[in-house]
C-alpha positions as CSV (number, residue, x, y, z in Angstrom):
1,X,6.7,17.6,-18.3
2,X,8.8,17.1,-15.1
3,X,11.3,19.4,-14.7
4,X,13.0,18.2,-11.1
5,X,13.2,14.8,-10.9
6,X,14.3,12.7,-7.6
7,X,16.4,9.2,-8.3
8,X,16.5,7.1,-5.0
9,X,20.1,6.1,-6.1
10,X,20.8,9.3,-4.6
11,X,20.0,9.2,-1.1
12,X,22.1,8.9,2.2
13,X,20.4,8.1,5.0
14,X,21.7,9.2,8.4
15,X,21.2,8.3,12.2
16,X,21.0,11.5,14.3
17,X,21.2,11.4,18.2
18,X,20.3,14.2,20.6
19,X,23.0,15.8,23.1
20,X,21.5,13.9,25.7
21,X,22.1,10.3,24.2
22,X,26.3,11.3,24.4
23,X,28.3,11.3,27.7
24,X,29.9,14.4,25.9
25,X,26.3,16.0,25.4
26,X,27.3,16.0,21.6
27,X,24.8,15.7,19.1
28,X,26.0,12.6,16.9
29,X,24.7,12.3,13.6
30,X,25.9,8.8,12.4
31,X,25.8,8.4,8.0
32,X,24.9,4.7,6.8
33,X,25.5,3.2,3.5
34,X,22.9,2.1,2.5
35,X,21.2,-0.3,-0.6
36,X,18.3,-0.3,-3.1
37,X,15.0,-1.3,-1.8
38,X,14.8,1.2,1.0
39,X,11.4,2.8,2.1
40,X,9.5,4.9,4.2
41,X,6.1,6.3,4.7
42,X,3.2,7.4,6.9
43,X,-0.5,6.5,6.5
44,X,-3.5,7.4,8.2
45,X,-7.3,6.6,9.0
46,X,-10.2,7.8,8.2
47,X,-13.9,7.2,8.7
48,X,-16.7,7.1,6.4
49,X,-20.1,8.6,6.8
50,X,-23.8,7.7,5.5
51,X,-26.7,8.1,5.1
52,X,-29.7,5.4,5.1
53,X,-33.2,6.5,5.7
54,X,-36.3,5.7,4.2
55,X,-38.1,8.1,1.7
56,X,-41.5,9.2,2.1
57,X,-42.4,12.2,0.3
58,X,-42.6,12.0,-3.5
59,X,-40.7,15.2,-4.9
60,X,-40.8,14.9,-8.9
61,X,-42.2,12.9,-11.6
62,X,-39.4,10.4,-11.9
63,X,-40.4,9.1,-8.1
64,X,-39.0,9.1,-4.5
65,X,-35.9,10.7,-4.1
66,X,-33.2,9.5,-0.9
67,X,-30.2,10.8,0.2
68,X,-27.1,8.8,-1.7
69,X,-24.0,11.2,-0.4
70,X,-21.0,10.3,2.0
71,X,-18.6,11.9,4.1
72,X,-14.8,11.2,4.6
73,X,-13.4,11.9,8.3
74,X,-9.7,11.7,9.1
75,X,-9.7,10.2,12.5
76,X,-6.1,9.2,13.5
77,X,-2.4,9.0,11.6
78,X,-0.4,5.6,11.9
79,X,3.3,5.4,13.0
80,X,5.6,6.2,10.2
81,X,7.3,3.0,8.9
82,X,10.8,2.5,7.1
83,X,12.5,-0.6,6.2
84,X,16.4,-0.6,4.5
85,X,19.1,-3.0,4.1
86,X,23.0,-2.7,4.8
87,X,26.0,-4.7,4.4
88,X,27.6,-6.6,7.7
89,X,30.7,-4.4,7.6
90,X,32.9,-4.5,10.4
91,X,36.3,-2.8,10.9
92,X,38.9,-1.3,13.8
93,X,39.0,2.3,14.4
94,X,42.0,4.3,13.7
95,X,41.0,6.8,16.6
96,X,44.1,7.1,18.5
97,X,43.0,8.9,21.6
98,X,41.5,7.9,24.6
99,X,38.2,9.1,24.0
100,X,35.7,9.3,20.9
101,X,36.3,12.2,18.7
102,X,35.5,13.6,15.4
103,X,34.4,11.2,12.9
104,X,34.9,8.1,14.8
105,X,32.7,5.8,16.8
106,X,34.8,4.5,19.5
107,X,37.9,5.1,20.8
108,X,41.6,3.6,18.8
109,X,42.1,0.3,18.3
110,X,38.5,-1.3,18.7
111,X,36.6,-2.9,16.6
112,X,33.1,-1.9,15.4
113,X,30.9,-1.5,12.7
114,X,29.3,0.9,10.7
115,X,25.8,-0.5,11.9
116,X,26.8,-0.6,15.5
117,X,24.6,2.6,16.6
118,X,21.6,0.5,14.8
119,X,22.4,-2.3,17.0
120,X,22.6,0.3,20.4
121,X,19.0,1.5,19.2
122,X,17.8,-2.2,18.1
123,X,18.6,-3.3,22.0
124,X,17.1,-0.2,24.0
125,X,20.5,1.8,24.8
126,X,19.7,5.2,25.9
127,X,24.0,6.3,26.6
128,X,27.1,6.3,24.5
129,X,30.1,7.0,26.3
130,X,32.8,8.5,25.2
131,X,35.1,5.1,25.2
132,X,31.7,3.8,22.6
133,X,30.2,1.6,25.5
134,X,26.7,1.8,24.6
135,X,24.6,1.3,27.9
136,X,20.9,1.2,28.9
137,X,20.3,4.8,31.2
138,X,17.9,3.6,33.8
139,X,18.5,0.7,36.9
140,X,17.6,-2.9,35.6
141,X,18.7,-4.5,39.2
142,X,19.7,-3.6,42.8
143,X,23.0,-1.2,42.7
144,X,23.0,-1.4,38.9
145,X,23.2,2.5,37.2
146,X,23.9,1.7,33.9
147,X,23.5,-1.9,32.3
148,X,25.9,-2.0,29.6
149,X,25.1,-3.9,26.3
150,X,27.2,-3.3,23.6
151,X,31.3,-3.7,24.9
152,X,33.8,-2.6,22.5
153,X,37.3,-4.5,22.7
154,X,40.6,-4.5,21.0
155,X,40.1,-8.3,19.8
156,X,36.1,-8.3,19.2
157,X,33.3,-6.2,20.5
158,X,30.1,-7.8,22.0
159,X,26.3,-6.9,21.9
160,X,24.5,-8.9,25.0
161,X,21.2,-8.7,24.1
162,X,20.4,-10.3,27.6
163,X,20.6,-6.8,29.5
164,X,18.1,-5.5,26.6
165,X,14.7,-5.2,29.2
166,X,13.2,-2.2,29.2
167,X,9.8,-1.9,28.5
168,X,10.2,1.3,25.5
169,X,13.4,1.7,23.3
170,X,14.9,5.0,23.5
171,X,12.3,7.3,20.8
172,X,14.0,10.6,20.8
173,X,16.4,9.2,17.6
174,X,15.7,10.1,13.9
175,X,16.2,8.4,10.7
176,X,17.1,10.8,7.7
177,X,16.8,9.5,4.2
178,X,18.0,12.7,2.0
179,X,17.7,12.3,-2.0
180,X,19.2,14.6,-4.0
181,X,17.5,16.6,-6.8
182,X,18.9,15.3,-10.3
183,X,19.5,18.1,-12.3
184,X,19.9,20.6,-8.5
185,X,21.1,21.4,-5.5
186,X,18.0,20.7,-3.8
187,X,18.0,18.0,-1.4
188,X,14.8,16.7,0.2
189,X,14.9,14.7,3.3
190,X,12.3,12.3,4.5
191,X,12.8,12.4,8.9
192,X,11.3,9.8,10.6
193,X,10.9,11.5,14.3
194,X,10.6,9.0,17.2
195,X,12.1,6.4,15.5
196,X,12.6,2.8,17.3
197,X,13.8,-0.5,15.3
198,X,11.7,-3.4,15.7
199,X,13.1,-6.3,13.4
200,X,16.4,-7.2,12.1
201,X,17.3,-10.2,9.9
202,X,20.5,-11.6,8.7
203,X,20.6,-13.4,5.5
204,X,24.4,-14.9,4.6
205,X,24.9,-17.1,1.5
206,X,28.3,-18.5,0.3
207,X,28.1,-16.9,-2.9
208,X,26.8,-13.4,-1.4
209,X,28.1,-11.1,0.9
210,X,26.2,-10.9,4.5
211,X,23.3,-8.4,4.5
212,X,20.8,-7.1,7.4
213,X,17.5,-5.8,6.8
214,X,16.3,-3.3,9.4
215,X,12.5,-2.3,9.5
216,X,11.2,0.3,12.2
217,X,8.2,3.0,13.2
218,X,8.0,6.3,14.3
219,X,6.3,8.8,15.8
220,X,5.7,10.6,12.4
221,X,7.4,11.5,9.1
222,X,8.3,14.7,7.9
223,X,9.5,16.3,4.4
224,X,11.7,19.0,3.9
225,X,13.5,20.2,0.7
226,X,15.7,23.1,0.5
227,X,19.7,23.3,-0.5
228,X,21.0,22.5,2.8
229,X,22.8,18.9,2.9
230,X,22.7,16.4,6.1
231,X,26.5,16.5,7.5
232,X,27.3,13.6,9.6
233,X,29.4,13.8,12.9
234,X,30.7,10.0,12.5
235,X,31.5,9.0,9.2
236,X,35.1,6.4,10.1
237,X,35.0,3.1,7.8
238,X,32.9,4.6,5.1
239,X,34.3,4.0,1.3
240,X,32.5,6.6,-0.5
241,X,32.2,9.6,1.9
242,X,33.9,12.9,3.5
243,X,36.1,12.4,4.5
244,X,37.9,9.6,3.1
245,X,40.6,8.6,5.1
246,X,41.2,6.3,7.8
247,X,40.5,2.4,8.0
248,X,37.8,1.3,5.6
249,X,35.0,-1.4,7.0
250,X,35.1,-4.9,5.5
251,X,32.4,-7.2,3.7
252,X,31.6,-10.5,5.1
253,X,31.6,-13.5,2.7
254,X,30.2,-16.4,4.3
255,X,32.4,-19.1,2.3
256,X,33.7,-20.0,5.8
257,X,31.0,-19.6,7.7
258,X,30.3,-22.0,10.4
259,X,27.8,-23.5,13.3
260,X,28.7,-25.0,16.3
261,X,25.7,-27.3,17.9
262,X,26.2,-28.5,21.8
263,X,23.5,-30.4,23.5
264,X,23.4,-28.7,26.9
265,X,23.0,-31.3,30.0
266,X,19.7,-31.9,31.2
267,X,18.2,-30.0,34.3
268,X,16.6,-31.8,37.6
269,X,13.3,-30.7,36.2
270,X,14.1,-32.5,32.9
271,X,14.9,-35.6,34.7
272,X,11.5,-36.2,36.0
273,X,10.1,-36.2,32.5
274,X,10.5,-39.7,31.3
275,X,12.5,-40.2,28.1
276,X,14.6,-37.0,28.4
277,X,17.7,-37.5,27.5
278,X,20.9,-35.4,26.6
279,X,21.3,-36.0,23.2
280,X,24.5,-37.4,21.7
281,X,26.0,-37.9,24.6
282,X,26.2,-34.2,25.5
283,X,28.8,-34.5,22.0
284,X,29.3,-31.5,19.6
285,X,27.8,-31.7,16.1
286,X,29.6,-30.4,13.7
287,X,27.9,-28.8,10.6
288,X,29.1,-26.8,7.5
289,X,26.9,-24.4,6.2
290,X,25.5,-23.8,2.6
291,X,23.7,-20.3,3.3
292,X,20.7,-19.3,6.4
293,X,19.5,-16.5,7.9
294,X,18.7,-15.4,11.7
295,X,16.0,-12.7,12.4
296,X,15.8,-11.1,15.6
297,X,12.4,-8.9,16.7
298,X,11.1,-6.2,19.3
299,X,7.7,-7.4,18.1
300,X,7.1,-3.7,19.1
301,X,3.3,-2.2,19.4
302,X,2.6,1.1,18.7
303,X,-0.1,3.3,21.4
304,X,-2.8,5.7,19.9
305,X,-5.3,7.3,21.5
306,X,-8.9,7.4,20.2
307,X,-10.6,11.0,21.2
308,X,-12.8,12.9,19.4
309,X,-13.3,16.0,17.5
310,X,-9.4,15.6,16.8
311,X,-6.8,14.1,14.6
312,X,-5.1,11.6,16.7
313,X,-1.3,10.4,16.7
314,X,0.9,7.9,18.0
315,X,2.0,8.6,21.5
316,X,4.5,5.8,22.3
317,X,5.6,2.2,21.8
318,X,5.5,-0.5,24.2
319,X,8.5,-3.5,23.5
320,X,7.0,-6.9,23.2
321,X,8.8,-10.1,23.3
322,X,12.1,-10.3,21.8
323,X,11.7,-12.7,18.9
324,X,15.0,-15.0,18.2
325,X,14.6,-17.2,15.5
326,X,16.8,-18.7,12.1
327,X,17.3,-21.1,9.6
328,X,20.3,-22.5,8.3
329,X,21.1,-25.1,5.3
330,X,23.5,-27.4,5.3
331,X,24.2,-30.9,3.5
332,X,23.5,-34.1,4.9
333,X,26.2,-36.1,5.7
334,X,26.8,-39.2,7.6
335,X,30.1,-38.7,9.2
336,X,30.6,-39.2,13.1
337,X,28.4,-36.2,14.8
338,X,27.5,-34.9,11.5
339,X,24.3,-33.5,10.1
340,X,22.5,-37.5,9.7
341,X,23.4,-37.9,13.0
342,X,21.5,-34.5,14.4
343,X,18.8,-35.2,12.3
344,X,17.7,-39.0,13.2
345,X,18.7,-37.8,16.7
346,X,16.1,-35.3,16.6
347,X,13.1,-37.4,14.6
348,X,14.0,-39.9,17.8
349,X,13.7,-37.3,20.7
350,X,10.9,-37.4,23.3
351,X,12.2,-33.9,24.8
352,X,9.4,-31.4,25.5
353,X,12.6,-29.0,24.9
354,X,15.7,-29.5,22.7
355,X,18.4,-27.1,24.8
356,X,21.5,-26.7,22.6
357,X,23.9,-24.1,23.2
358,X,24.5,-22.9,19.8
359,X,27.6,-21.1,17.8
360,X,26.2,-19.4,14.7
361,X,29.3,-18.0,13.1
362,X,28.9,-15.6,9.6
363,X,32.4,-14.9,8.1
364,X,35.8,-16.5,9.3
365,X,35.3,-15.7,13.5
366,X,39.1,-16.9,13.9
367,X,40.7,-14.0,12.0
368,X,38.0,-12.0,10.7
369,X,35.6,-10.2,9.7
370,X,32.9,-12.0,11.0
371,X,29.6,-11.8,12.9
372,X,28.7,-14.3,15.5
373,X,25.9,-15.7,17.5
374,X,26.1,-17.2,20.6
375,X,22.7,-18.6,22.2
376,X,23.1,-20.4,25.3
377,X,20.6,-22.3,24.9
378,X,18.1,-22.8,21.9
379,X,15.5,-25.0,20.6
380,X,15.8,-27.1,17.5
381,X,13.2,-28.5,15.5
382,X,13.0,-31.5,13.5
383,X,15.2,-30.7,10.2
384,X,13.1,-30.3,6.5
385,X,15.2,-32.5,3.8
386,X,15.4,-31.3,0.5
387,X,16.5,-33.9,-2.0
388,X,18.1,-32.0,-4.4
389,X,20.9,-33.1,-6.5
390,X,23.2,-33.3,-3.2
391,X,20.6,-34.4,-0.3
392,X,20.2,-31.0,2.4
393,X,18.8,-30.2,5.0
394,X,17.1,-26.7,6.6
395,X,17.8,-26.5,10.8
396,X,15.3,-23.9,12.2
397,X,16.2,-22.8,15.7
398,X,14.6,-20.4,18.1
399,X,16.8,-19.1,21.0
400,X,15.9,-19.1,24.6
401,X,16.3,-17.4,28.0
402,X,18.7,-18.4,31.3
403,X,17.2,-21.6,32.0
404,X,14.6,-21.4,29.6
405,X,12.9,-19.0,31.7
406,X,9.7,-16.9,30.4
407,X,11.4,-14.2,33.0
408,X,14.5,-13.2,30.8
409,X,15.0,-12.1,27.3
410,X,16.8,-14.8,24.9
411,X,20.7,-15.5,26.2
412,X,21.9,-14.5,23.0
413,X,25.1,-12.1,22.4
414,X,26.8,-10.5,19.2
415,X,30.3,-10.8,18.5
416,X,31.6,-8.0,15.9
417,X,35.4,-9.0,14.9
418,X,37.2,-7.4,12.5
419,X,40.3,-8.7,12.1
C-alpha cells in the first residue's frame, strides 16, 4: 500500500526568470494561482524493428522455423507540454517607490495583473524594467532599441500585441508546478525548462467569472523531490500566499460586459471592387453580450533534429502566425443598429472583407476591473442563430493587421484596468 501520496490540490506553480530577463539583473520568480485541470508532460519516440525473411532450412519435426522477435529503439524526445487555467485578476500595486521592489511587479500606483508576466512571455518580451515596462530586447525597426509591449499606467495598463514580431519567444523561462507530499514535507516539482506559451483563450460568461487557459512547450521536463519549497520573489495581489498584505487582485464578472462594433470606411482598393460598401453607414452597432470567448495563438512549431546513433531533443521553436480569433453570443434584437440589423447587414454583404474596428470589453471597462480588446480592424462572419427560447445569435470574428496587411501581426491591444 502507498505510503506517500501526491494530491494535485496541492501544487503552486511558479514563473521563474533569469538575471538577464531584469533591468536589475534579479532573478524574478513570479507565483500564480492557479486551478484544477492543470497538466504537464513529456513524451518521446521510438522505432520498431523486424524481422521478415523467408525460411529455408527445416530444423525440427514440428516444421520450418522463422524469426518472430522485435526490437524497440528510442529515437527522439518531444517538447514538454503544459496546459493550466487562471482567473482574469487585475489589481493596482501598492509599491510606493519609484522602482520595482520586493514582492511587487511594477512600480506604486499602476495597475496590473497577476498574469501579466504570462502575457510579457505570451508576446515575445525578452526585458522587464524596473518601472514593469516589459519590452522586446532586440531592434524591430530603424533607431528602435527596445520595442515596448506591455505599458503600465496609473488609469489602465496596455499589452500591444502589434510590436509582438520576432521570429522565437524568449526560451530561457521556466514553469514550476510543485505538489506537496500529503502526509510530508516533501515537495516534488515538475520544471518545464525552455518554456514558451503558444495559445491563450478567454472564456467570460455572465454567470461565471473570466478565466484564461494557457497551454505551452518546452525544451524538456524535469522532476525533482526533496524538502526544499519554491519561494517566489513577486507574490503582490495574491489571497492565499506569503506574504499577505498589500492590495488583493480582483475577479472579473462579465454581467456588464460589453462589445463595441464600428464599420471602418472603405479603402481606394475596396472601391474598385464592385458592391463594396461601408456597412451601416459607417454607424456603430451596439450589442449586449450573453457570454463568448477570444483565443489568441503563436501557432508555435517546435525544431528536432533527426541524427543517428543518438537520442535526439528539441533544439528551438520557430513563432508562426499569430492566430486572433472569438465568438461571442448575444440576443437578437431589432432595435435601431442592434444585433437584427448586423446580422441581415451581413447575410446582404458582397465584401470580399468585412473591416470592423471592434471593442471587445470583459468586465465593467468604465470603472473596473476589466479586460479589453481593441482590434482595429477585424473580420466578421455571417452570424449562426440559435432559436432557443429567446432567439440568439453567435458573432465569430478574426482580427486583422494595419491595413489588412499579410506583413503585420493582428492590430490588436490589451487593456488591463483595475479600478
Amino acid at each position: 500500500m502507498a505510503t506517500s501520496l501526491y494530491l494535485s490540490r496541492d501544487t503552486k506553480m511558479f514563473v521563474k526568470l533569469p538575471a538577464a530577463f531584469s533591468e536589475s539583473d534579479n532573478i524574478r520568480i513570479f507565483e500564480i494561482p492557479i486551478l484544477e485541470g492543470f497538466s504537464v508532460s513529456q513524451t518521446d519516440n521510438s522505432v520498431e524493428i523486424t524481422a521478415n525473411e523467408a525460411v529455408t532450412v527445416k530444423t525440427s519435426s514440428i516444421g520450418n522455423l522463422t524469426r518472430r522477435g522485435m526490437s524497440k529503439i528510442k529515437s527522439s524526445t518531444n517538447p514538454a507540454e503544459f496546459s493550466f487555467q487562471t482567473y482574469v485578476r487585475p489589481f493596482t500595486t501598492g509599491n510606493g517607490g519609484a522602482t520595482m521592489d520586493t514582492g511587487v511587479s511594477t512600480v506604486g500606483s499602476k495597475d496590473t495583473a497577476l498574469e501579466m508576466v504570462l502575457w510579457a512571455l505570451f508576446s515575445s518580451c525578452s526585458h522587464l524594467a524596473n518601472d514593469g515596462t516589459y519590452k522586446n530586447e532586440v531592434a524591430l525597426s530603424s533607431g528602435t532599441a527596445n520595442q515596448t509591449v506591455i505599458t503600465p499606467g496609473t488609469s489602465n495598463t496596455s499589452i500591444d500585441l502589434n510590436h509582438a514580431k520576432l521570429v522565437r519567444g524568449f526560451s530561457d523561462a521556466e514553469f514550476i508546478f510543485q505538489v506537496a507530499e500529503m502526509d510530508d514535507d516533501t515537495f516534488t516539482k515538475f520544471t518545464v525548462t525552455g518554456a514558451v506559451l503558444n495559445e491563450a483563450t478567454v472564456d467570460f460568461d455572465i454567470e461565471g467569472i473570466a478565466t484564461i487557459n494557457w497551454s505551452g512547450m518546452g525544451k524538456g521536463l524535469t522532476v525533482t523531490s526533496d524538502a526544499t519549497t519554491e519561494v517566489a520573489t513577486v507574490y503582490e495581489g495574491i489571497v492565499l500566499g506569503t506574504p499577505t498584505d498589500g492590495p488583493v487582485a480582483s475577479f472579473i464578472q462579465n454581467k456588464i460586459g460589453s462589445l463595441e462594433i464600428d464599420p471602418n470606411a472603405i479603402t481606394a482598393a475596396d472601391a474598385l471592387n464592385t458592391g463594396y460598401t461601408t456597412l451601416n453607414s459607417g454607424n456603430a452597432y451596439t450589442v449586449t453580450l450573453t457570454g463568448g470567448s477570444i483565443t489568441l495563438n503563436n501557432n508555435i512549431t517546435y525544431l528536432t533534429p533527426e541524427n543517428l546513433h543518438m537520442i535526439n531533443e528539441p533544439c528551438n521553436h520557430v513563432l508562426g502566425t499569430l492566430q486572433i480569433t472569438g465568438n461571442v453570443t448575444c440576443y437578437m434584437d431589432g432595435d435601431s443598429n442592434g444585433t437584427l440589423q448586423l446580422f441581415t447587414d451581413l447575410l446582404g454583404s458582397e465584401n470580399f472583407t468585412e473591416d470592423f474596428t471592434l471593442k471587445l470589453h470583459v468586465g465593467d471597462h468604465d470603472n473596473g476591473p476589466a479586460l479589453s480588446f481593441e482590434m482595429d480592424h477585424a473580420h466578421l462572419d455571417v452570424p449562426t442563430t440559435n432559436f432557443d427560447e429567446i432567439v440568439s445569435l453567435d458573432v465569430s470574428f478574426t482580427a486583422l493587421g494595419d491595413a489588412r496587411s499579410l506583413s503585420v501581426p493582428p492590430a490588436v491591444k490589451l487593456i488591463y484596468k483595475a479600478t
